[in-house]
C-alpha positions, -999 to +999 in steps of 0.1 A: +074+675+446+058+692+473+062+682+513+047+701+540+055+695+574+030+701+605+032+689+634+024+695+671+050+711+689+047+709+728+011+700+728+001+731+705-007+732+665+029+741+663+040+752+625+031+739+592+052+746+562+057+737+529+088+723+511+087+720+472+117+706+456+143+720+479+137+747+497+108+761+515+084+789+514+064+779+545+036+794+572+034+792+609+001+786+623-009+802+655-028+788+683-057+809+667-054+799+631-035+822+616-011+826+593+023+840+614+053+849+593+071+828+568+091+799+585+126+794+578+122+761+591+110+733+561+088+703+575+087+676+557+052+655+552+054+621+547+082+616+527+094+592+540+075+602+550+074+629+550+059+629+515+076+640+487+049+645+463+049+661+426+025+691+427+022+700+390+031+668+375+003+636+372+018+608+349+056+606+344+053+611+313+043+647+319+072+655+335+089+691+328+120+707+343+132+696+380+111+716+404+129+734+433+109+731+467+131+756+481+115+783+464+075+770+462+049+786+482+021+769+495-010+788+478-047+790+483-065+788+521-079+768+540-064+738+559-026+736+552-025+699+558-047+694+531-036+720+507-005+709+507-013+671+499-038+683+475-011+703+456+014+675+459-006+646+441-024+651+415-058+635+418-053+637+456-089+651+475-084+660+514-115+665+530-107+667+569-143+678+579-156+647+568-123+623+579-115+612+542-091+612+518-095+601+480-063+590+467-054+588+430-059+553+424-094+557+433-094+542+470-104+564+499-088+566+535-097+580+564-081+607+579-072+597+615-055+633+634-029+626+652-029+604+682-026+626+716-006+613+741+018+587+712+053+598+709+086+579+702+090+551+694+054+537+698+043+568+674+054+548+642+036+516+650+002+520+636+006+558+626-028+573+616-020+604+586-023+626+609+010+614+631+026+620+601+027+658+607+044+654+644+081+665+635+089+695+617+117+689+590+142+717+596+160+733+571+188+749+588+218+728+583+223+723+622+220+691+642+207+708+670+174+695+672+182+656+665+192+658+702+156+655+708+146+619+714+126+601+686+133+635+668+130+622+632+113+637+609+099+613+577+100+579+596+063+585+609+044+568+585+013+550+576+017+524+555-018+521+533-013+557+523+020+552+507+010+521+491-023+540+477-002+570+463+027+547+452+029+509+447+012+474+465+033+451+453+068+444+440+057+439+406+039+476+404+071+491+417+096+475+395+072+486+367+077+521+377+118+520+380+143+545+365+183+546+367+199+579+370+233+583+377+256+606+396+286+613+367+315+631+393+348+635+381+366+603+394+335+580+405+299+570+392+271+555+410+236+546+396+204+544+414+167+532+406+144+554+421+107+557+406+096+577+379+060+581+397+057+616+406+090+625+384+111+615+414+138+604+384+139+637+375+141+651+410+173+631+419+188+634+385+184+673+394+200+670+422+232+649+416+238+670+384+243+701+413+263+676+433+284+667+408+290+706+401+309+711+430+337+689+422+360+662+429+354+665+467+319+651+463+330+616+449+339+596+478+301+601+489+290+582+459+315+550+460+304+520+475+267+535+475+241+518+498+212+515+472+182+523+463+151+505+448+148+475+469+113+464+483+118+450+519+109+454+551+124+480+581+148+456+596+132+442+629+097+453+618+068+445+598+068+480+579+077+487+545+112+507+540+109+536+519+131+519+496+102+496+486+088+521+469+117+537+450+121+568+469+148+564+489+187+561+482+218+558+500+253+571+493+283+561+511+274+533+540+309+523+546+320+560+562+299+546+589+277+572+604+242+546+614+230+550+649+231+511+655+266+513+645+272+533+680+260+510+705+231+536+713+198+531+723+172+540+705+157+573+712+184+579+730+213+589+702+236+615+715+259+639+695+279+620+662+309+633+635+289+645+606+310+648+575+283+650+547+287+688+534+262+710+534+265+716+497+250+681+493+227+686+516+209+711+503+210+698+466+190+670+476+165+694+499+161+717+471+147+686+447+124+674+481+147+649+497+149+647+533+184+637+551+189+611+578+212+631+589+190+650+609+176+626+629+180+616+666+182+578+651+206+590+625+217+575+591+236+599+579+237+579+542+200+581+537+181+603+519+143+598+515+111+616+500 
């Protein structure tokens, strides 16, 4: 799985880096074009978007060992936007000087840059691929820059590219599902997540590393908030990640949602984190993004 993150950052071509199943080897892009020095910062493409894509891996079927995006570079030149989805999804052709993409299933969409002058809240309601790329994911385990308003990396997204690279309908989706199970010492929890793109193997992956570090890790898992579950964003007509299998919950009930607070939107000041770290980057390393991070914080959710 493969993300890359680009965005704008105060009005200029900001950063662009790339996260492959956990951690990031990444590239800053100057005002000029070039390549500036590796970026410890990891941002996210669509996955939830922010993508979380598979970049050696077509069919499920073909899936090998868990791959750890913590350590993948992005390779070759040319366009980092495009290399990176290009690497991510097999079958995937980016071709920005002509405003097209061809997707795997055969369909074609255009590549709309993103929209100048869009931000907050009005930036997720008809995203173009290109908005995608407006937050960088950070990788530092600080919740520093969630202060920034609408700051949330991965909720940007537009909604026929997801359904080309993963599912239409309910049906196709279901078709696709997989249960893998966090095994701790005193709890269990089971999720379906998609097999499409060897997300199965991703998450399996990463709870097996949660798991590792002990009994402490349990409570996160009981009374889990799901997983597979095709819906719509509460109070919109979007899609939830969830629809497509990508997304899971742990613990809801230790209550850290930003409607929860009485907060407005965009607006989400400072909150108790209590997720560790450890967990944190498990999931990052296998190409999950965390909730956490966001101004608009669910601190359950995790998301590709």
């Amino acid at each position: 799985m493969l993300y890359l993150s680009y965005g704008p950052f105060v009005g200029s071509m900001g950063q662009c880096c790339l996260m492959v199943d956990g951690i990031s080897g990444g590239i800053g892009m100057g005002k000029d074009g070039k390549a500036l020095a590796p970026l410890r910062a990891l941002s996210i493409l669509f996955l939830g978007i922010s993508f979380v894509a598979v970049p050696f891996w077509s069919r499920a079927e073909e899936c090998g060992a868990a791959r750890d995006f913590l350590t993948m570079k992005l390779s070759g030149s040319g366009d980092p936007i495009e290399r990176a989805l290009e690497m991510s999804y097999s079958g995937l052709d980016a071709d920005f000087a002509k405003g097209v993409i061809s997707l795997p299933s055969g369909a074609s969409l255009a590549f709309l840059p993103a929209r100048v002058g869009v931000s907050g809240k009005a930036l997720m309601d008809g995203a173009t691929i290109g908005d995608q790329f407006t937050y960088l994911y950070p990788l530092a385990f600080s919740l520093e820059e969630r202060k920034q308003s609408f700051f949330d990396p991965g909720r940007v997204r537009n909604e026929a590219f997801f359904r080309e690279l993963y599912f239409g309908s309910r049906s196709e989706a279901r078709k696709s599902l997989a249960k893998v199970i966090y095994r701790g010492q005193s709890q269990s929890a089971s999720f379906l997540v998609t097999r499409k793109y060897c997300m199965h193997i991703q998450l399996k992956a990463a709870l097996e590393e949660i798991a590792s570090h002990g009994k402490s890790m349990d409570r996160f898992f009981t009374k889990v908030g799901g997983s597979f579950n095709w819906r719509l964003i509460s109070g919109t007509n979007r899609l939830s990640s969830h629809s497509f299998g990508t997304a899971i919950d742990v613990n809801t009930q230790l209550g850290k949602y930003w409607k929860w607070t009485g907060a407005k939107e965009g607006k989400v000041g400072r909150y108790a984190n209590e997720i560790p770290q450890a967990l944190v980057m498990a999931m990052e390393r296998r190409g999950f993004i965390w909730g956490g991070k966001w101004n608009n914080f669910r601190w359950h959710a995790f998301r590709v």
